[in-house]
C-alpha positions as CSV (number, residue, x, y, z in Angstrom):
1,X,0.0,0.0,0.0
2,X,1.4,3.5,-1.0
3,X,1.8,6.3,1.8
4,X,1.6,9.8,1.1
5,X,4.3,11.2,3.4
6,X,4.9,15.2,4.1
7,X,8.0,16.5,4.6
8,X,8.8,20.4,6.0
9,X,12.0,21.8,7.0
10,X,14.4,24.1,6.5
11,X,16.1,24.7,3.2
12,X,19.5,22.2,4.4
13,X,21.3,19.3,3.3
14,X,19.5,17.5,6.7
15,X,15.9,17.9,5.0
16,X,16.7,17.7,1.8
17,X,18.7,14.0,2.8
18,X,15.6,12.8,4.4
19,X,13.1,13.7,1.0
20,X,15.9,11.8,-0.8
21,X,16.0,8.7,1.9
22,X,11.8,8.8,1.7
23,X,11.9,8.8,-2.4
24,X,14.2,5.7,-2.7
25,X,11.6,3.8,-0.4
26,X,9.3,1.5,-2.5
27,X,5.5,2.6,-1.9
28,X,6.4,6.1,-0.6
29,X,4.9,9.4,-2.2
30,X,6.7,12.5,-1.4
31,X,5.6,16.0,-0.8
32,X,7.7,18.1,0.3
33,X,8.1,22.0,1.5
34,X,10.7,24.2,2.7
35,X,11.9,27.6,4.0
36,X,14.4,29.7,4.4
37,X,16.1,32.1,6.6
38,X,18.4,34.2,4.6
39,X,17.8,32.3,0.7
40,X,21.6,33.7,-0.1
41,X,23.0,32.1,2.2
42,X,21.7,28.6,0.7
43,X,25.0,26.8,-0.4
44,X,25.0,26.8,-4.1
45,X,23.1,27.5,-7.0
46,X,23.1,23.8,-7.4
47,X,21.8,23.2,-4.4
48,X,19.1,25.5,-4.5
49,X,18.2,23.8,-8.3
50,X,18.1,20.2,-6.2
51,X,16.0,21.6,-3.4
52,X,13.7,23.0,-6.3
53,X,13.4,20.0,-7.8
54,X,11.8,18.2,-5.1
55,X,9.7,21.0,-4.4
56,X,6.0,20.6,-3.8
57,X,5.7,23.5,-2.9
58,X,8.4,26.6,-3.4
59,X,10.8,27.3,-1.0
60,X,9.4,30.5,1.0
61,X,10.7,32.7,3.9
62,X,10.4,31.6,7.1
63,X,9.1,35.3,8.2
64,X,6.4,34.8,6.6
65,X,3.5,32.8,8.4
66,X,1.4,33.0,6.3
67,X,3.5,30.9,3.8
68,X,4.3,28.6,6.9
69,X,0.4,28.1,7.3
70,X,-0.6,27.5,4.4
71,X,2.1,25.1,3.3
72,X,1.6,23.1,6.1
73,X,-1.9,22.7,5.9
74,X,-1.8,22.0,2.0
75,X,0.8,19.4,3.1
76,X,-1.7,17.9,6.1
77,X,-4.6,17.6,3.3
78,X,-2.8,15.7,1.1
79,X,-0.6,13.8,2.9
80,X,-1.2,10.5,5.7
81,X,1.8,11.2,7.7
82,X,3.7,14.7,8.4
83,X,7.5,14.8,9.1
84,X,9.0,17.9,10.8
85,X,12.8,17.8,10.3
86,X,14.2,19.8,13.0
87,X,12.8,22.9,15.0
88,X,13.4,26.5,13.9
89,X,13.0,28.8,16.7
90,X,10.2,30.9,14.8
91,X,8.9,27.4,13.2
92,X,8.5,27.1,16.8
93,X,5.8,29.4,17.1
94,X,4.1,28.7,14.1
95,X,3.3,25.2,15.1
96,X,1.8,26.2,18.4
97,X,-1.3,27.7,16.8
98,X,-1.5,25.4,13.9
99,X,-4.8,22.5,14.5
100,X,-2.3,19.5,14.0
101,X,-5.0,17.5,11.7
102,X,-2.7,15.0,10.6
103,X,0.2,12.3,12.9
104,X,3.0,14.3,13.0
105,X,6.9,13.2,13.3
106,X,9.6,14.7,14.5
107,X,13.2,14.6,13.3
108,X,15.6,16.5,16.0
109,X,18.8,17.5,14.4
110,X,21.8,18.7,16.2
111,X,20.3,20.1,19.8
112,X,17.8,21.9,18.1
113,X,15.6,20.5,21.1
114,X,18.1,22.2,24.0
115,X,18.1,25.7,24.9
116,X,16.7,28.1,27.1
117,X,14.1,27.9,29.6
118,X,11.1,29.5,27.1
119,X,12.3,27.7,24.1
120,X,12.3,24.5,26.9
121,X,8.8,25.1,27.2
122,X,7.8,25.5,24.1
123,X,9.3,22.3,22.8
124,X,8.1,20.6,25.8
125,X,4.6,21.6,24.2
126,X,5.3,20.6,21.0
127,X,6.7,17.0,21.7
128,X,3.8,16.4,23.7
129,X,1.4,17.1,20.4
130,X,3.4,15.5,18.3
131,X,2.8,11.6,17.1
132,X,6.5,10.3,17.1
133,X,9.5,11.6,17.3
134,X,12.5,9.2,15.3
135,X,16.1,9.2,17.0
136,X,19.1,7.5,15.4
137,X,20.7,6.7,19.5
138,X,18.8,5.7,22.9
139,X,21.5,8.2,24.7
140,X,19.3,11.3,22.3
141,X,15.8,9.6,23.5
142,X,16.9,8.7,27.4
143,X,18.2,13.0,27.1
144,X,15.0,14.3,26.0
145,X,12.9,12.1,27.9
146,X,14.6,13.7,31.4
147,X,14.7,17.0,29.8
148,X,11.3,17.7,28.7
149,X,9.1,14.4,30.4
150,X,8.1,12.9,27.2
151,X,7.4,9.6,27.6
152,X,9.6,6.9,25.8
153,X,7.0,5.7,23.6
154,X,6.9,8.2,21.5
155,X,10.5,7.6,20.5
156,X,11.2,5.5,17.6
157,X,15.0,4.4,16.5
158,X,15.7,3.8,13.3
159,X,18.7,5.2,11.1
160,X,17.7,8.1,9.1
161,X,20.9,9.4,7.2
162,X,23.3,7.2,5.2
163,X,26.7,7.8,4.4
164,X,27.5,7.4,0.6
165,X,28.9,4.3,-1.0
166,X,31.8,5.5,-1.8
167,X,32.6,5.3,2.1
168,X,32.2,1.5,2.4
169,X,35.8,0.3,3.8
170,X,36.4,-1.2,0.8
171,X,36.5,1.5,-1.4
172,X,38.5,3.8,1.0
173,X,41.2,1.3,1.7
174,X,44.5,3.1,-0.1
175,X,47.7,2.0,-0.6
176,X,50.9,4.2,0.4
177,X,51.5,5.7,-3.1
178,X,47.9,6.1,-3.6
179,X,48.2,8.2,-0.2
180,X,51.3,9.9,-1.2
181,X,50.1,10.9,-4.9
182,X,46.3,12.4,-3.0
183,X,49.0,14.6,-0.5
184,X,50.6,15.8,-3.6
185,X,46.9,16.6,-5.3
186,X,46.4,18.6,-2.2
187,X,49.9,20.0,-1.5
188,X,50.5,18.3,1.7
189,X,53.8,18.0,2.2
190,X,54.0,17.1,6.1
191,X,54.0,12.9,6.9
192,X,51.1,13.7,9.9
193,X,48.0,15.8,8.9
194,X,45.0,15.9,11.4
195,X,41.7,16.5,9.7
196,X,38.9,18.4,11.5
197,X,36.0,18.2,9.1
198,X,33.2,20.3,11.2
199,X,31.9,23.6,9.8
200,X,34.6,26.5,10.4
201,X,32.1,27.6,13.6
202,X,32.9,28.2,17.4
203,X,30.7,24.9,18.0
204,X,33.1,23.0,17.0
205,X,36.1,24.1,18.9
206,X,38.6,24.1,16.1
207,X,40.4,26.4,18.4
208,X,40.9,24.0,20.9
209,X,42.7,22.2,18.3
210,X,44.8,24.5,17.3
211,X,46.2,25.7,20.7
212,X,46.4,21.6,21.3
213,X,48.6,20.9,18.6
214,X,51.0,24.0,19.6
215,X,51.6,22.0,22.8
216,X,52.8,19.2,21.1
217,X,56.8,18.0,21.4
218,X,58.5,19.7,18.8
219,X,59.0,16.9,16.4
220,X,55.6,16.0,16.1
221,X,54.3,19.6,15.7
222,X,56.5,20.2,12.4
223,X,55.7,17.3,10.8
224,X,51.9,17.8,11.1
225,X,49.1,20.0,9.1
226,X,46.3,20.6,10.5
227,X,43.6,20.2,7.3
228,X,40.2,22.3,7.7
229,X,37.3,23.1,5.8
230,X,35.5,26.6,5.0
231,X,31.7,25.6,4.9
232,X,30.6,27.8,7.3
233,X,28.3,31.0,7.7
234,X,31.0,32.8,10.4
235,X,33.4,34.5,8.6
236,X,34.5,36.3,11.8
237,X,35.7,32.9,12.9
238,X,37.5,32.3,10.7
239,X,39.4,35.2,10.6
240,X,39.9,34.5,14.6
241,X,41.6,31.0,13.7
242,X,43.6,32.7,11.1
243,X,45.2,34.6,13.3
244,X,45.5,32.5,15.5
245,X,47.3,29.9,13.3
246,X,49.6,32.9,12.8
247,X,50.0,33.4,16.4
248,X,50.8,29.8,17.4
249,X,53.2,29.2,14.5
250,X,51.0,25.5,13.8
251,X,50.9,24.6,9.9
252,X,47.4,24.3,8.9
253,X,45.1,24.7,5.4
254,X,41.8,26.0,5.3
255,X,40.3,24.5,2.2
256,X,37.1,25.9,0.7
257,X,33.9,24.4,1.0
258,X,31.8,22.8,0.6
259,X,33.5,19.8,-0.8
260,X,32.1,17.0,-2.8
261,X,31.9,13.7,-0.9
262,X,34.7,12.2,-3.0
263,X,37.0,15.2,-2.3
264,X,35.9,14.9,1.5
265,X,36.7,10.8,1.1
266,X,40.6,12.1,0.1
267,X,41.5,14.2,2.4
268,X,39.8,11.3,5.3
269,X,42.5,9.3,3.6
270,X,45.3,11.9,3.7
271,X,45.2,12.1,7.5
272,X,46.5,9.9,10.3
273,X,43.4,11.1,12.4
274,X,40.4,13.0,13.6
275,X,39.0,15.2,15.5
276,X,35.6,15.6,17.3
277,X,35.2,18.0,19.9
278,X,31.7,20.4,19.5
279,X,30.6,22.1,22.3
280,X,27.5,19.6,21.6
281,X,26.3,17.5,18.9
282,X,24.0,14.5,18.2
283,X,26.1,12.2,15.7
284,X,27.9,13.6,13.0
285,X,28.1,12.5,9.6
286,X,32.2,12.6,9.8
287,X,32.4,10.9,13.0
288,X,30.9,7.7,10.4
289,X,32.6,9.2,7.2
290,X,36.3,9.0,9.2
291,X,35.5,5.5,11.1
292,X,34.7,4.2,7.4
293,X,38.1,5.5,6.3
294,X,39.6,3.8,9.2
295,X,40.8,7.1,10.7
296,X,41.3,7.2,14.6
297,X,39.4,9.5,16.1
298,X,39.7,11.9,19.1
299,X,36.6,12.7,20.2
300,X,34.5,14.2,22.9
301,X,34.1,12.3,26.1
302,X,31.4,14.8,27.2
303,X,28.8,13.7,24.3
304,X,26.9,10.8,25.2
305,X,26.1,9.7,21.5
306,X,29.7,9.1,21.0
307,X,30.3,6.2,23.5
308,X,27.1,4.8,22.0
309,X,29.5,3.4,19.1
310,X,33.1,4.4,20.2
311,X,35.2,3.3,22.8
312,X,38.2,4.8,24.4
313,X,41.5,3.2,23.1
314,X,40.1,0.3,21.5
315,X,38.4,2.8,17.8
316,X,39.0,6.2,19.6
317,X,40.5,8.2,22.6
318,X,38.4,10.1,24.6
319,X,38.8,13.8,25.7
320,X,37.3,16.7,27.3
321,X,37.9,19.4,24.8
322,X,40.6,21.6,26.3
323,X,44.0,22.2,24.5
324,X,46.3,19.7,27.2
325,X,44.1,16.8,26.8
326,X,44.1,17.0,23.2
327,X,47.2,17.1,22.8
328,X,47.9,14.5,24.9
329,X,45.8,12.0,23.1
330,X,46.7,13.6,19.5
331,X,50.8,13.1,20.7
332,X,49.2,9.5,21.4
333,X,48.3,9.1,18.2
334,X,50.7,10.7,16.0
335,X,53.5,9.0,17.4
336,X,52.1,5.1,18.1
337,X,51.8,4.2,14.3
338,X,50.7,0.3,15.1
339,X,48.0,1.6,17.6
340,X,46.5,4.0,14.8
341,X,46.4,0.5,12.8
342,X,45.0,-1.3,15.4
343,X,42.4,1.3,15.6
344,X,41.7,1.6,11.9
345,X,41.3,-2.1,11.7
346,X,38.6,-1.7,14.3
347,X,37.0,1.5,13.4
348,X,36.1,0.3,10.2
349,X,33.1,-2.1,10.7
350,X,31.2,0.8,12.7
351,X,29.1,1.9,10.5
352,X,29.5,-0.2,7.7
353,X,25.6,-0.6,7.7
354,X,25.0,2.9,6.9
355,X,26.4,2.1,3.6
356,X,23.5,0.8,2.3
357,X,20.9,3.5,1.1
358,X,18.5,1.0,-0.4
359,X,18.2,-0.7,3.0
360,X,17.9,2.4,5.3
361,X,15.0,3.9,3.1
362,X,12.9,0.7,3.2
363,X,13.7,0.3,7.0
364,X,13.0,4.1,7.3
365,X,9.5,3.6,5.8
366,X,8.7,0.5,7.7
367,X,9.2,2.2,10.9
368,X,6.8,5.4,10.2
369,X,4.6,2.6,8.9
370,X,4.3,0.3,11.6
371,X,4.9,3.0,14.2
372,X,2.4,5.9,12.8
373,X,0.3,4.5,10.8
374,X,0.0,0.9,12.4
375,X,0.6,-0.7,9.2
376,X,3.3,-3.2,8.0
377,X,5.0,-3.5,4.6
């Protein structure tokens, strides 16, 4: 039987990966509306084509409600199921007036369900009109269960985002002229590079890294590049770590972004490790994309998600993110070559299940099926 599934969010890669997940599904129809912010700020004109594309409805400003309202109702008419992927603040308060007519899901992203002690109650109010609300890890359902009371019923897990094929371990495995000739493509010359693949935002403490590695024994700190990527919407932080590279005298590239997921895939195997350490986070895609590559990781002991999958010293080392314990566990690292191997060996079969797209979207489907709808495939 065919399901006619809604889909609003904002104009990002996250919604626009979940209307691609819910297409691939056998017996899925898709509608699907979006908004945005500040529209220049979308990525790309390619992007905005691909967003387009999938369109039900046009993209339209989130300032204006009465866009909001009337896309989500034509959405609720037509549709058997509604997913919300992720909260804007003022989405927010659109939703609170809106008659919810049809089973809505919810699809947290990031902490988008944390803040202050209003926006607390507000989402407390929301989750408790909501139908379902899908989490990828029990550590993001037991959190908002304590946080806002919702009872863990509502919470379905299932995974909801893929990584791309081209990430399987057996397509990333390189040999060492393979690895040399990619260093040469991206004019790395240093034998250690530490990639840190988060946007260039103070959420993601690529500060920390930097003053981490400048505490490193000299002979490890000049023969490592730090590797970063510009994909971010803070240029004023990114001037900060410029300087500050300056300052501490560390070697490190900023390349532009956003990168295609084959250039991302080289520059995972360029490096000896990664890096982890937001201020928060749910799961993020490079966390999977580097375990996939067989990259070590140093990540945040402080985010429960993480230990979920990781462990310390056996695909990881944990850290609190602060420049002396990163270093320590990056000088770990970069100067234990048969631990990083054990690791990568390890690290490798993670997530070797979010590989397969076909498989997710059909699993994906099954679960708003059976728990929504009370239906089975």
């Amino acid at each position: 039987m065919t399901i006619k599934i809604g889909i609003i969010g904002p104009a990002n890669f996250h919604t626009l990966r979940i209307v691609h997940m819910l297409k691939e599904a056998r017996g899925a129809i898709v509608l699907f509306a979006s908004y945005y912010q500040v529209f220049r700020r979308l990525n790309s004109d390619g992007f905005i084509n691909e967003l387009k594309k999938h369109s039900t409805i046009e993209p339209f400003s989130i300032l204006n409600p009465v866009m909001f309202v009337k896309a989500f109702r034509e959405l609720s008419a037509k549709a058997d199921v509604l997913i919300i992927s992720s909260l804007h603040p003022i989405a927010m308060i659109y939703l609170l007036i809106i008659p919810l007519r049809t089973p809505v899901i919810y699809v947290p992203f990031g902490s988008d369900w944390k803040g202050s002690f209003v926006k607390r109650i507000i989402i407390k109010t929301l989750l408790s009109r909501f139908h379902t609300i899908l989490v990828e890890f029990n550590s993001i359902k037991t959190q908002m269960c304590e946080l806002h009371g919702i009872s863990p019923q509502k919470f379905k897990k299932t995974i909801i985002w893929p990584i791309g094929a081209m990430f399987n371990p057996t397509e990333c495995v390189k040999g060492v002229d393979s690895i040399h000739n990619l260093k040469s493509k991206w004019e790395i010359s240093e034998k250690l590079v530490i990639l840190s693949p988060r946007a260039l935002v103070p959420l993601y403490n690529h500060h920390v890294l930097l003053h981490a590695v400048s505490l490193l024994p000299e002979w490890i700190r000049l023969n490592t590049r730090i590797v970063l990527i510009d994909f971010s919407t803070s240029p004023p932080y990114k001037r900060a770590l410029i300087k500050l590279i300056k300052k501490l005298g560390v070697k490190a590239t900023i390349y532009p972004g956003p990168l295609t997921p084959e250039q991302l895939k080289e520059l995972y195997q360029t490096a000896e490790v990664s890096i982890n350490i937001p201020k928060s986070d749910q799961f993020g895609a490079s966390l999977m994309e580097a375990a996939l590559c067989g990259l070590p990781q140093v990540i945040n002991q402080e985010i429960k998600t993480y230990s979920e999958k990781f462990s310390n010293f056996k695909n990881c080392i944990f850290v609190e993110p602060e420049p002396k314990q990163v270093a320590r566990a990056l000088g770990v690292l970069l100067s234990k070559p048969k631990l990083r191997k054990k690791m990568s060996h390890r690290t490798r079969q993670l997530f070797v299940d979010r590989t397969d797209k076909k498989m997710i979207s059909m699993r994906l489907l099954d679960t708003i099926r059976e728990g929504v709808l009370n239906e089975t495939i």
